[in-house]
C-alpha positions in Angstrom: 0.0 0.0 0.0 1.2 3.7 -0.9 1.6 5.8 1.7 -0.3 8.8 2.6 1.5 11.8 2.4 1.4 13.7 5.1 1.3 17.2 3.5 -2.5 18.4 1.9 -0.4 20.7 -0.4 2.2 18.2 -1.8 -1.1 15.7 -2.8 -2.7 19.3 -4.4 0.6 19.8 -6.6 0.6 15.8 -7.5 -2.9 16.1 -8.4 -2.9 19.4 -10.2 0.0 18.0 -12.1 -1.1 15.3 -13.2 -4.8 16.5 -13.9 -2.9 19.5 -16.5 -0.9 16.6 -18.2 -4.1 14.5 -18.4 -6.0 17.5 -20.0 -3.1 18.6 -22.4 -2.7 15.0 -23.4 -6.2 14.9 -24.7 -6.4 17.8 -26.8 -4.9 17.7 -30.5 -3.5 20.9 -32.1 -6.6 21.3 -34.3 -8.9 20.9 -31.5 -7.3 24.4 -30.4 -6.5 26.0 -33.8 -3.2 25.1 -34.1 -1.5 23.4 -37.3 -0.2 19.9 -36.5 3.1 20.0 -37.4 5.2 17.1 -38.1 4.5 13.5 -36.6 4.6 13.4 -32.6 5.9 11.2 -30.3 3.2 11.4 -27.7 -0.7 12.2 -28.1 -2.0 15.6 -27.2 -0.2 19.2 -27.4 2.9 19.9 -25.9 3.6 22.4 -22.4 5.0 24.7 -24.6 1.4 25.3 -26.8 -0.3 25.1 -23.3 1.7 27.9 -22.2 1.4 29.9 -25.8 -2.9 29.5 -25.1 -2.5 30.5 -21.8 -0.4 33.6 -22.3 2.6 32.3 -19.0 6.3 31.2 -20.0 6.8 27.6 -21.0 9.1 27.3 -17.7 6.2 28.3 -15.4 3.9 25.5 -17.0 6.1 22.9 -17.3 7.0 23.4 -13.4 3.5 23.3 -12.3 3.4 19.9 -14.2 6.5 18.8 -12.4 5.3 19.2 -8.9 7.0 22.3 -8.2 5.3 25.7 -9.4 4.6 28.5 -7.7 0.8 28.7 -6.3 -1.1 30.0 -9.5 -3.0 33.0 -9.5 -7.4 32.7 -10.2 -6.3 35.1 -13.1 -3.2 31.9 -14.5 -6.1 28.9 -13.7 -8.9 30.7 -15.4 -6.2 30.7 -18.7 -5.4 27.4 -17.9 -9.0 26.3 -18.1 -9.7 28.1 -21.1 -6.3 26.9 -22.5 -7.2 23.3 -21.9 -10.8 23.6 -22.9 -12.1 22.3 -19.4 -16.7 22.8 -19.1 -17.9 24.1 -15.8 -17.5 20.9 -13.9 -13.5 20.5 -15.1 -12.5 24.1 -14.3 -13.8 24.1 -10.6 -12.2 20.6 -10.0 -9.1 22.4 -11.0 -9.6 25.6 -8.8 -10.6 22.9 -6.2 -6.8 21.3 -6.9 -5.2 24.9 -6.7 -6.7 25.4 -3.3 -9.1 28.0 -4.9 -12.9 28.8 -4.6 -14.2 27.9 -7.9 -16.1 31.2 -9.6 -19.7 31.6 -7.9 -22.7 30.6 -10.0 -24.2 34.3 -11.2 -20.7 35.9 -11.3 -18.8 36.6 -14.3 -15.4 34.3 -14.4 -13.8 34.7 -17.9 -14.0 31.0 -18.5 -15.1 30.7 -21.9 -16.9 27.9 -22.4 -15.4 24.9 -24.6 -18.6 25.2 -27.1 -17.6 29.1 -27.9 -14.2 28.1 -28.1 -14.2 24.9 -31.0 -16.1 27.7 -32.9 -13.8 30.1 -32.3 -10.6 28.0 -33.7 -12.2 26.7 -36.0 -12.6 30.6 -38.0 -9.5 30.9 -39.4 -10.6 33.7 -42.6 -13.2 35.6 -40.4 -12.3 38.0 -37.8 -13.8 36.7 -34.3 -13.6 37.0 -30.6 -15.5 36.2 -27.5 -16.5 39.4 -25.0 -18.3 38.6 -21.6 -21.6 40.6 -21.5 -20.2 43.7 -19.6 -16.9 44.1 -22.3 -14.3 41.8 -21.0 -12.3 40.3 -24.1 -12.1 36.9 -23.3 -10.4 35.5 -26.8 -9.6 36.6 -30.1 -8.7 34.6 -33.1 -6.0 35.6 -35.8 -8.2 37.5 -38.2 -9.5 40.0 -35.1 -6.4 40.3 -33.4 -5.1 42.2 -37.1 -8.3 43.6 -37.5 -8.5 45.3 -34.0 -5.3 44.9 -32.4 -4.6 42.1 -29.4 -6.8 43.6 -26.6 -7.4 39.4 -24.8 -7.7 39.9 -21.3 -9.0 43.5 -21.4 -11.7 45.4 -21.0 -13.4 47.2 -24.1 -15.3 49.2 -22.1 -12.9 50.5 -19.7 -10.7 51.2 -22.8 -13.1 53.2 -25.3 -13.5 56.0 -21.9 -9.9 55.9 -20.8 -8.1 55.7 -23.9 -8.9 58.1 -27.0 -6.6 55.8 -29.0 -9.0 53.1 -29.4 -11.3 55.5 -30.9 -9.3 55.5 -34.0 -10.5 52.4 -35.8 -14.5 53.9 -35.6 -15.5 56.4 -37.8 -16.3 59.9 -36.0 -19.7 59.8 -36.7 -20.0 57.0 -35.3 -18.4 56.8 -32.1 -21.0 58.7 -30.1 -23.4 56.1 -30.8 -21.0 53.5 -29.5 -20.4 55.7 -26.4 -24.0 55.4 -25.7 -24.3 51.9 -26.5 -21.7 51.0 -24.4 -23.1 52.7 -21.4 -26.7 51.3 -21.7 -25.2 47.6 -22.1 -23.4 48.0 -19.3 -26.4 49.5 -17.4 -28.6 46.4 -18.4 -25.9 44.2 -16.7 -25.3 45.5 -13.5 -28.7 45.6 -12.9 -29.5 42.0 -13.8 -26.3 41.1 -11.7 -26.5 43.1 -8.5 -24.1 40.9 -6.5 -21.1 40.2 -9.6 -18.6 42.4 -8.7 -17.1 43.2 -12.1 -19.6 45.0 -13.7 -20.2 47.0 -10.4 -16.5 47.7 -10.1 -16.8 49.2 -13.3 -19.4 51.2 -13.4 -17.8 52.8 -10.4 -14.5 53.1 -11.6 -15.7 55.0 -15.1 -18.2 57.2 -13.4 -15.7 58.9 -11.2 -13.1 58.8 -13.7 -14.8 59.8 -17.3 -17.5 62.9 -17.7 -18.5 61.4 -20.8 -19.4 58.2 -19.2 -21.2 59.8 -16.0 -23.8 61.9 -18.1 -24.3 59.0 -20.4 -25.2 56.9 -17.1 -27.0 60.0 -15.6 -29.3 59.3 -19.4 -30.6 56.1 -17.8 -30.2 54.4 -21.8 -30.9 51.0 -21.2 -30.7 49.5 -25.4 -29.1 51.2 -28.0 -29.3 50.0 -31.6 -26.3 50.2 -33.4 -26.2 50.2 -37.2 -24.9 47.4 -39.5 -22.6 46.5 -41.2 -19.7 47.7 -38.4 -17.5 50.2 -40.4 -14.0 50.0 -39.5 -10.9 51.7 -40.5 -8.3 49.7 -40.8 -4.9 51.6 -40.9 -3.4 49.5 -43.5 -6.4 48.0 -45.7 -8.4 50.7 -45.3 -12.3 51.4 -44.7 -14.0 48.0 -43.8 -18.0 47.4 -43.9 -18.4 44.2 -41.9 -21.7 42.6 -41.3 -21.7 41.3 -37.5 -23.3 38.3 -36.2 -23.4 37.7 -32.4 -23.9 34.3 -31.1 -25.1 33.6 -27.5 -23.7 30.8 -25.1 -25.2 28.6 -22.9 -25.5 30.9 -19.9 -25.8 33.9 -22.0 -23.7 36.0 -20.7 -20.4 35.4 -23.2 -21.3 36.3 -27.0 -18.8 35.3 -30.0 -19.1 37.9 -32.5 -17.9 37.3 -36.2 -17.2 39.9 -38.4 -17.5 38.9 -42.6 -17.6 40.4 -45.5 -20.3 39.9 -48.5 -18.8 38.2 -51.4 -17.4 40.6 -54.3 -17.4 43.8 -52.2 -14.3 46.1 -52.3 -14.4 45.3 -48.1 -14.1 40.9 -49.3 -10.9 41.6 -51.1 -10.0 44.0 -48.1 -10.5 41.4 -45.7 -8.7 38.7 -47.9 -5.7 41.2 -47.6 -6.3 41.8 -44.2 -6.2 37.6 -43.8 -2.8 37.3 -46.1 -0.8 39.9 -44.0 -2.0 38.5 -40.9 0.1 39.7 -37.7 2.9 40.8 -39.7 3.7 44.2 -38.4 1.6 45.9 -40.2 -1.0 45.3 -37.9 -3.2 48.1 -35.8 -0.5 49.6 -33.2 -1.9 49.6 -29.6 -4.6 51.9 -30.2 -7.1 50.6 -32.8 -9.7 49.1 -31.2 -13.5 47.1 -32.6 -15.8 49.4 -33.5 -18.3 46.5 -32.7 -17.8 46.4 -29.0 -19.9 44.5 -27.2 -24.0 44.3 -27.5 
């Protein structure tokens, strides 16, 4: 009979070790949109593609897989679990591993939920990214991150009040709109959500620190139709007239929007371009932001 380890902690790193390897080992590079590469020795992706999905050093992930990482942060395991495509059930186990408090039902966690993401990697010519309901970007494909810039793990909200650079990308006459639209959105959330702290957090922070945004709030907008297609303009392909569809999860409260173009426009061949220089560096600088936003 094996002994029983004495330390909680040590059988939390032995099992959080060898649930990652379990998960990574069970996932093939297309099931996350990567190319497969040459033949490989073992099944599944390797630590160092783990780590690329969940934005940490291939170091960090390969010593939590050893036994001897650092504790991770809620922020590292909610990439993880999105990085290993874990449901509900899967992520929390791995919280439970980390000695973490799994994300509390009604309260916004940035896990995006496996479904979103298999559609997600699967767009490889279409711009598309997954927002939660109140703005936060939760993933981006290829095609957005050179149509919009790389903005994963931010918030679009926050951004389109506190930095006038993101502004660039949306035509000026259309920008008040979005102002408004992202207000009212925002309003609709917090209200459904009293007790999620994001939202909240938010709304907070932007009203004391944008006049724009408090007499927007002070409207008491609730919906805000904005028009389509979604103009864009793109600093190195130029204008781009999207149309926009937005699909809903599960628990309705992430949305995947896709961006496309109708076949023989001007804005097709545009976006064709757009898919051919990819994230070579002529890509939007840190400023140009979705002129979608979130609905």
């Amino acid at each position: 009979m094996r002994p029983v380890p004495s330390d909680p902690e040590e059988v939390n790193r032995a099992e959080l070790a060898d649930f990652l390897r379990r998960a990574r080992t069970r996932l093939a590079p297309s099931d996350v949109g990567l190319a497969g590469g040459p033949r490989r020795r073992t099944p599944g992706l390797r630590r160092e593609e783990v780590a690329q999905l969940a934005g940490m050093s291939a170091d960090y992930y390969t010593r939590l897989e050893q036994r001897r990482g650092s504790h991770p942060s809620r922020q590292m395991l909610t990439a993880l679990a999105r990085a290993l495509r874990l449901d509900d059930a899967e992520r929390d186990h791995l919280f439970h591993l980390a000695d973490e408090e799994p994300p509390r039902p009604g309260v916004s966690s940035g896990h995006v939920r496996p479904g979103l993401l298999m559609i997600l990697d699967r767009l490889h010519d279409l711009p598309a990214s997954v927002y939660s309901d109140w703005g936060e970007v939760l993933a981006q494909n290829t095609m957005s991150v050179a149509l919009t810039g790389d903005y994963t793990g931010t918030n679009v909200i926050r951004r389109w009040f506190t930095d006038p650079a993101t502004r660039l990308i949306t035509p000026p006459d259309h920008r008040e709109m979005h102002s408004r639209a992202h207000v009212a959105g925002l309003r609709a959330i917090a209200a459904a959500r009293p007790d999620d702290p994001g939202p909240a957090a938010l709304v907070a922070e932007l009203r004391a620190g944008s006049a724009e945004f408090e007499e927007l709030w002070r409207a008491h907008d609730v919906v805000v139709r904005r028009p389509s297609p979604k103009r864009f303009l793109h600093p190195v392909v130029g204008t781009l007239d999207l149309d926009c569809e937005v699909l809903v999860g599960d628990g309705h409260d992430q949305q995947l929007i896709v961006h496309s173009a109708r076949p023989g426009t001007q804005t097709c061949e545009r976006l064709e371009l757009l898919r051919v220089i990819g994230l070579q560096d002529l890509s939007p600088g840190p400023g140009a932001y979705n002129s979608q936003g979130v609905s």
